[in-house]
C-alpha positions as CSV (number, residue, x, y, z in Angstrom):
1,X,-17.4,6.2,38.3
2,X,-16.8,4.5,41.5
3,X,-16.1,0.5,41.7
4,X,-16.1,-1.9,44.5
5,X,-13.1,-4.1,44.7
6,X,-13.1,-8.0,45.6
7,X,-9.9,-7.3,47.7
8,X,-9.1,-8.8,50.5
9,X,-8.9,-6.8,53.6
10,X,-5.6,-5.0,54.0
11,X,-4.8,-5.1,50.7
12,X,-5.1,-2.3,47.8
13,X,-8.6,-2.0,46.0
14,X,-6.8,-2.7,42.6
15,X,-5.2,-5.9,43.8
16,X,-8.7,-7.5,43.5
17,X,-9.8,-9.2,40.7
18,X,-13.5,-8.2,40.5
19,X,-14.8,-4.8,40.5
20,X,-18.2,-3.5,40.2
21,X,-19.8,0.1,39.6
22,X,-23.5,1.1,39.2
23,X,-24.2,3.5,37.0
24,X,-27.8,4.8,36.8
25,X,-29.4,1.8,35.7
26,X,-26.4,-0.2,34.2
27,X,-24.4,-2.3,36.4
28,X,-21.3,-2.8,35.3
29,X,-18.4,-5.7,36.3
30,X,-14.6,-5.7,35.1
31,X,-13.2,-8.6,35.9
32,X,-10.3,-11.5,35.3
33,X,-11.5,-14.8,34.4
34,X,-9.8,-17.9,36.1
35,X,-7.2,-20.0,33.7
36,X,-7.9,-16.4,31.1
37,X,-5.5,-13.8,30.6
38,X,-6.4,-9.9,30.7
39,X,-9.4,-8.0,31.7
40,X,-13.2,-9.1,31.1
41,X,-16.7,-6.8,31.0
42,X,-19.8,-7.6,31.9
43,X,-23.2,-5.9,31.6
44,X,-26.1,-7.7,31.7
45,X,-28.3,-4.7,30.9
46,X,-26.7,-4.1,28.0
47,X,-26.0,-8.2,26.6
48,X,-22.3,-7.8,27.3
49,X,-21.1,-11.1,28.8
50,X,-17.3,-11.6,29.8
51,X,-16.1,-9.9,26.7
52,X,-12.6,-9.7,26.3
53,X,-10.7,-6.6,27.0
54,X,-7.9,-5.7,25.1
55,X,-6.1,-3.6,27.9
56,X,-3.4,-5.0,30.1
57,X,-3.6,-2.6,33.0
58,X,-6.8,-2.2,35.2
59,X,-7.5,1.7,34.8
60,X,-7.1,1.4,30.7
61,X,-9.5,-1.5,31.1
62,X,-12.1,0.1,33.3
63,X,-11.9,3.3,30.2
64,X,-12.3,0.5,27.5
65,X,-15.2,-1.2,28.9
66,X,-16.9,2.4,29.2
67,X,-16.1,3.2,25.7
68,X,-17.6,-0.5,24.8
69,X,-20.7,-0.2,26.4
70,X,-21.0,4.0,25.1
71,X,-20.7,2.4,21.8
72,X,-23.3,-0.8,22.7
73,X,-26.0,2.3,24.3
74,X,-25.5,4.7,20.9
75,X,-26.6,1.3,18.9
76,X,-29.8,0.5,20.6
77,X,-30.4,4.3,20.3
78,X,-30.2,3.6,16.7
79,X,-31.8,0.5,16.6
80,X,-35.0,1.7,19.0
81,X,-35.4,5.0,17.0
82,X,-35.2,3.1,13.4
83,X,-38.0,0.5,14.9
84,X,-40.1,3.9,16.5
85,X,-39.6,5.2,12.7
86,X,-41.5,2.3,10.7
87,X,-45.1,2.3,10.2
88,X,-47.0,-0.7,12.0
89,X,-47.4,-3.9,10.0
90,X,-49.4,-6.8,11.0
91,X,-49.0,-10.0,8.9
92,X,-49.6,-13.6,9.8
93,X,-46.4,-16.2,10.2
């Protein structure tokens, strides 16, 4: 997965503090968090907001956050195909 890097010019990519990748339709941000340590993900398509990251490093992080949102996908897979499974019931509220 490629990400873009918030670093300034002449600098390394990795010495930035944002980076974002697109991936199909997912758009996907690991960042740092001013006054927070450690890493952050974001991925509005999925309802992740500036959840916490347990790795220290940016390349462990960028492999957690894919393993968070795999993990957040294979739910609404779940979720989706239980709700496709159930017979339609209309009741009043």
């Amino acid at each position: 997965m490629k990400f873009e890097s918030n670093a300034k010019f002449g600098q390394p990519g990795e010495s930035g503090s944002i980076f974002r990748a697109k991936a199909g339709g997912l758009n996907i941000t690991v960042h740092k968090i001013i006054y927070c340590e450690g890493w952050h993900l974001s991925c509005a398509e999925v309802g992740i907001r500036d959840r916490e990251l347990k790795s220290e490093s940016l390349f462990k992080a960028i492999r957690e956050a894919e393993i968070v949102i795999k993990k957040k996908v294979e739910k609404m897979q779940k979720d989706i195909a239980k709700a496709i499974e159930e017979s339609i019931e209309i009741s009043r509220y």
